[in-house]
TORTI-293723 format. One record per residue (C-alpha): x, y, z; residue in three letters. Coordinates in steps of 0.1 Angstrom, whole numbers, padded with zeros to 4 digits, always signed. Example, Ala and Ser with C-alpha at 12.3 -4.5 7.8 and 13.67 -1.06 7.14 Angstrom:
% TORTI-293723
+0123-0045+0078Ala +0137-0011+0071Ser 
//
This chain:
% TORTI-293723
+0000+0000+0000Unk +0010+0037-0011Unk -0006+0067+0011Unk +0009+0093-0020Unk +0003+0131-0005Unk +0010+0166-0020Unk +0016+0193-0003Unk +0014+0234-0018Unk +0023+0256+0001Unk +0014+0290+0005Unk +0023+0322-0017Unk -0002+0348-0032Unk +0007+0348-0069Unk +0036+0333-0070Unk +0009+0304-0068Unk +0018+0303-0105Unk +0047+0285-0099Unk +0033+0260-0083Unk +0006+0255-0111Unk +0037+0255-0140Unk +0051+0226-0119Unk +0019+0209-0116Unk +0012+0210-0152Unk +0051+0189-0154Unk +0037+0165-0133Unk +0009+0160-0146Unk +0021+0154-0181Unk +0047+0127-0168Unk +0017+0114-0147Unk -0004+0109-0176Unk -0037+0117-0159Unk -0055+0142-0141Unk -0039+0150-0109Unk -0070+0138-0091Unk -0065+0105-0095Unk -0032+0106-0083Unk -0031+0114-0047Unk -0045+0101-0017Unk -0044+0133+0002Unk -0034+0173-0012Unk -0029+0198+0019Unk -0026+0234+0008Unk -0022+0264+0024Unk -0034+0297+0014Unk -0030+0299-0024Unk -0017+0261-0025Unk -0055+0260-0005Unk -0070+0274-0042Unk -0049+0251-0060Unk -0060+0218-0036Unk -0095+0226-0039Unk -0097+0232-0076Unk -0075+0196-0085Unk -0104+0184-0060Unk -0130+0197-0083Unk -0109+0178-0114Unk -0098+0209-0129Unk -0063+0208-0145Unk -0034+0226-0140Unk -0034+0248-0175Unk -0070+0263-0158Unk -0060+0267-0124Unk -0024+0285-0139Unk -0051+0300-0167Unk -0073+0314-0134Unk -0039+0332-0120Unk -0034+0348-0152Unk -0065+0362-0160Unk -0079+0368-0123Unk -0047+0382-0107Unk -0052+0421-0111Unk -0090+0408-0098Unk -0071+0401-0064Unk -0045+0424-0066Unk -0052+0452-0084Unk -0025+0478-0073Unk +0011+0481-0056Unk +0008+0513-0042Unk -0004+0516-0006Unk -0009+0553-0022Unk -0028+0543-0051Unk -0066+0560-0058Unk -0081+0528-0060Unk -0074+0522-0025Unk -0093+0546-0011Unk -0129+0526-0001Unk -0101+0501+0024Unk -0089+0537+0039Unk -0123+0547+0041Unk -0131+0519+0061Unk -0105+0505+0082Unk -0080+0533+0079Unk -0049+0543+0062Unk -0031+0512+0081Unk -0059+0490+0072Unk -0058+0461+0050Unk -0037+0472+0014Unk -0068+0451-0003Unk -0107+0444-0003Unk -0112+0409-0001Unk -0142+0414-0025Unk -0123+0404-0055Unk -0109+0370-0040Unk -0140+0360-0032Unk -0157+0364-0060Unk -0133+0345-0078Unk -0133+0316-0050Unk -0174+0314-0051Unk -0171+0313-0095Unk -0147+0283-0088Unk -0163+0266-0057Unk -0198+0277-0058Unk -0215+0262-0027Unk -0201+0229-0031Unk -0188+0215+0008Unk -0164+0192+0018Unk -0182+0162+0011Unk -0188+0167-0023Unk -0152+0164-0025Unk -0148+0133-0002Unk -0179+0119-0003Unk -0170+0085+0015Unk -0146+0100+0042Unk -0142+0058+0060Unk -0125+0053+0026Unk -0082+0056+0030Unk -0076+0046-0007Unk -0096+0057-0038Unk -0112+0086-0021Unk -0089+0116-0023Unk -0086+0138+0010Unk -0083+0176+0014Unk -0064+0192+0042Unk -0062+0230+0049Unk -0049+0252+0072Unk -0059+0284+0088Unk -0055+0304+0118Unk -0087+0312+0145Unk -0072+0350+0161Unk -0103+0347+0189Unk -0091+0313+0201Unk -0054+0321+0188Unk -0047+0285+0174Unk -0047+0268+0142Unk -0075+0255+0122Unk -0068+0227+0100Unk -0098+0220+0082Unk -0100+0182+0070Unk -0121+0168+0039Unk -0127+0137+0056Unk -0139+0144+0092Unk -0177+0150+0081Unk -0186+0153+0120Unk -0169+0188+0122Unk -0185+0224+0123Unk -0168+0233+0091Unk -0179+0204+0072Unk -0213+0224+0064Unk -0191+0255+0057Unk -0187+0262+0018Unk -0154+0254-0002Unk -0149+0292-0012Unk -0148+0303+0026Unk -0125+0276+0036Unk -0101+0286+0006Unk -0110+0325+0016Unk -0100+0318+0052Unk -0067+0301+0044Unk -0059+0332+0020Unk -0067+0361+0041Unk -0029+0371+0046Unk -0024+0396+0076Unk -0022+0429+0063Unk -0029+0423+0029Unk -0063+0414+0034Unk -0090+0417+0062Unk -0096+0385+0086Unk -0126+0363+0077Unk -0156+0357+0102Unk -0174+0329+0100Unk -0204+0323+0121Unk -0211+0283+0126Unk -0230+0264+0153Unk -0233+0296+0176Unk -0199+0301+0179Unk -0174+0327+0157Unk -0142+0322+0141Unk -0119+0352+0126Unk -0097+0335+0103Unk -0067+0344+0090Unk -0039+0328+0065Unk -0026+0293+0071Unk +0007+0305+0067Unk +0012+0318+0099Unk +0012+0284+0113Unk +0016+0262+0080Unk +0033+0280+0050Unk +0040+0245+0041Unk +0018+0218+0048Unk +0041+0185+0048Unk +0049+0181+0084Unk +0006+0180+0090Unk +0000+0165+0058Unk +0025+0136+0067Unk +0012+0136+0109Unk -0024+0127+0093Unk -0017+0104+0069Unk +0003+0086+0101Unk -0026+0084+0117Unk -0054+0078+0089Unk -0025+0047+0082Unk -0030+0037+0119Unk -0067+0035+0115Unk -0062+0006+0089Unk -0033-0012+0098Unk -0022-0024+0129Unk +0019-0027+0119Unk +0043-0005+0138Unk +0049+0034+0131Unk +0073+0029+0107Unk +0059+0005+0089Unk +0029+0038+0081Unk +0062+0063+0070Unk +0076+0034+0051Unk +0041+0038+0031Unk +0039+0075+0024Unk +0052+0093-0005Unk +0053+0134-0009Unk +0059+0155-0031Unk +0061+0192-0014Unk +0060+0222-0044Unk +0068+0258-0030Unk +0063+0292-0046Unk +0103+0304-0044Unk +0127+0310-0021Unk +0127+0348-0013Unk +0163+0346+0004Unk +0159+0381+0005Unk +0187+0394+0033Unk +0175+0411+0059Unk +0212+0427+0072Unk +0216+0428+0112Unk +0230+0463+0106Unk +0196+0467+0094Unk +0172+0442+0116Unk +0192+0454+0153Unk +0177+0491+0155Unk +0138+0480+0142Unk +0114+0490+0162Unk +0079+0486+0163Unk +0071+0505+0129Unk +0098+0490+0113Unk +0085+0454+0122Unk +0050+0456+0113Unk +0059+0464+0077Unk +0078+0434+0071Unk +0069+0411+0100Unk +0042+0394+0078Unk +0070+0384+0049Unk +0089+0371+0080Unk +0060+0352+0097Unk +0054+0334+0060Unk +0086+0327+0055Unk +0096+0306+0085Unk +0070+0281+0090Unk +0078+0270+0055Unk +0116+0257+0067Unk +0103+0243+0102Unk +0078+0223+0082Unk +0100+0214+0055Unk +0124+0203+0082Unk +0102+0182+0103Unk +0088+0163+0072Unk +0117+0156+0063Unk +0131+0139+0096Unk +0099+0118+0097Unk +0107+0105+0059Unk +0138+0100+0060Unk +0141+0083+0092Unk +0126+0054+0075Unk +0146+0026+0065Unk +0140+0028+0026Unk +0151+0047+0003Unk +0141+0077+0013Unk +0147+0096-0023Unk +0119+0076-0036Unk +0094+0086-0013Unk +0100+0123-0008Unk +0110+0154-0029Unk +0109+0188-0023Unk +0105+0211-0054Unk +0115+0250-0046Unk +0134+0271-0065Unk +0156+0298-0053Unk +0141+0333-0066Unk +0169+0362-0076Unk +0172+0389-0054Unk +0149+0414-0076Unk +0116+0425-0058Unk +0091+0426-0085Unk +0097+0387-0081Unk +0100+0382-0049Unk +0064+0401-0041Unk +0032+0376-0034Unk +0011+0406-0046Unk +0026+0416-0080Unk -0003+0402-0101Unk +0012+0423-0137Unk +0011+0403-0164Unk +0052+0411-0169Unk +0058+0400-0136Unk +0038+0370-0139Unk +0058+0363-0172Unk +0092+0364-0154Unk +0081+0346-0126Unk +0070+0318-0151Unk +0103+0319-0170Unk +0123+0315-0136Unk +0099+0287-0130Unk +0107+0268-0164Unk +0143+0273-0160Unk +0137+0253-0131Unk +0120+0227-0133Unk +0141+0220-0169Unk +0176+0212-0147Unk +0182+0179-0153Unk +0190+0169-0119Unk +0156+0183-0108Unk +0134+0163-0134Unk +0159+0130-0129Unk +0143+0134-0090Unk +0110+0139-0100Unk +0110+0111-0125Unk +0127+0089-0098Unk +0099+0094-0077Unk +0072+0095-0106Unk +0085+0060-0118Unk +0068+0040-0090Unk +0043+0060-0082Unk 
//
């Protein structure tokens, strides 16, 4: 038995990357994604891509959807800019920089008021019935939500697919926290990337336990059985000098402690999923590979919010250049082989 999991992990629009290297896969794959994967966890904008492979569409729409939807969700740089000016209105000049209007329109045209079930319908099924994981943040009770396709018991089973996805994308300070009102109590919901930029290390903690529910071997025996592939939207590796970083204060911080706060859970993660694999006795190169590309140091690449068609176009070209080394698609095709 194979538990096979992918993991997307969180990123604005530099989701397109992530879609350009799904497309690879898929065309080595043969198939629609789908029918792949036991279990896809994304977070944020991986959380758009995870529920749109769970509604079967491919990765050319859901790159497509980027590409002609971007300036929908972002439609400016400029905290400055004119078009601003209902957010400053009503939250202030330090408000959100965007409305959350755009997003989720896009998210209801994609989801409409499809649920969880519709996705796993049979959720006592481990094989043959893919899963859904995705995480978000609760500020009122100040801990993570991960919302799970398969637990059909839970408050947020009833909750539609486009609030899920709009929860796990409502980055801090880019756009406002989402309230959702279920079974008499409230939840304000912000990005899953302040707890789960990356998704392996829970993607891999609940396919250790669905395992267990199914077998009755020994631990590793389940990691033994799990495969991952993990797909990341860039490395920023922008430096952040300590000549700089030492005098920061409070102003300072808040403009860039978001960027920080996304950035770190995705190493943590990345670390602690790879421990768990690799501290199997198999091979662990063909069950686990992690696909992130190292972004150069020029901001109009490195922002999650740039959504201009040049920008797009560059970040697709680094992408390319990527995923075209031949020790990158010699991995992937190790892994792909027995898959």
């Amino acid at each position: 038995m194979t538990f096979r999991i992918l993991c997307l992990d969180g990123g604005g629009i530099r989701g397109v990357m992530t879609a350009r290297i799904l497309q690879k896969i898929e065309q080595q794959l043969g198939s629609p994604l789908k029918k792949h994967f036991d279990l896809i966890a994304g977070t944020s904008t991986g959380s758009t891509l995870a529920v749109g492979i769970g509604l079967e569409k491919s990765p050319k729409e859901l790159l497509n959807l980027y590409m002609e939807k971007g300036l929908q969700i972002f439609p400016y740089q400029s905290l400055f800019s004119p078009k601003r000016l209902p957010i400053i209105f009503k939250y202030g000049f330090f408000g959100p920089k965007f409305s959350n209007k755009g997003l989720m329109a896009i998210l209801q045209e994609q989801c409409g008021e499809k649920t969880f079930p519709d996705i796993t319908p049979d959720p006592n099924k481990l094989m043959d019935s893919l899963k859904i994981l995705i995480p978000s943040y609760d500020t009122i009770s100040r801990s993570p939500v991960i919302f799970k396709s398969w637990c059909h018991d839970h408050w947020y089973a009833k909750v539609p697919l486009w609030e899920i996805c709009l929860s796990s994308t409502s980055a801090p300070s880019y756009f406002p926290a989402h309230r959702i009102e279920q079974d008499g109590r409230i939840y304000s919901l912000i990005d899953g990337g302040v707890c789960a930029q990356n998704p392996a290390a829970c993607a891999v903690a609940e396919a250790i336990k669905l395992l267990g529910k199914y077998s009755d071997t020994s631990i590793g025996n389940f990691i033994e059985q799990i495969k991952v592939i993990s797909i990341g939207t860039g490395d920023p590796a922008f430096p952040i000098p300590w000549e700089k970083v030492q005098s920061w204060g409070r102003f300072q911080w808040a403009l860039r402690i978001a960027d920080v706060l996304m950035d770190a859970p995705t190493d943590i993660h990345r670390y602690v999923a790879e421990q768990i694999i690799s501290g199997a006795e198999s091979d662990s190169e063909l069950r686990y590979i992690r696909l992130q590309l190292r972004l150069p140091l020029k901001k109009p690449l490195l922002a999650m919010d740039d959504a201009r068609q040049a920008n797009i176009e560059a970040v697709l070209k680094e992408t390319d250049a990527y995923i075209n080394q031949v020790k990158v698609q010699k991995k992937l095709e190790k892994l792909l082989a027995n898959w």
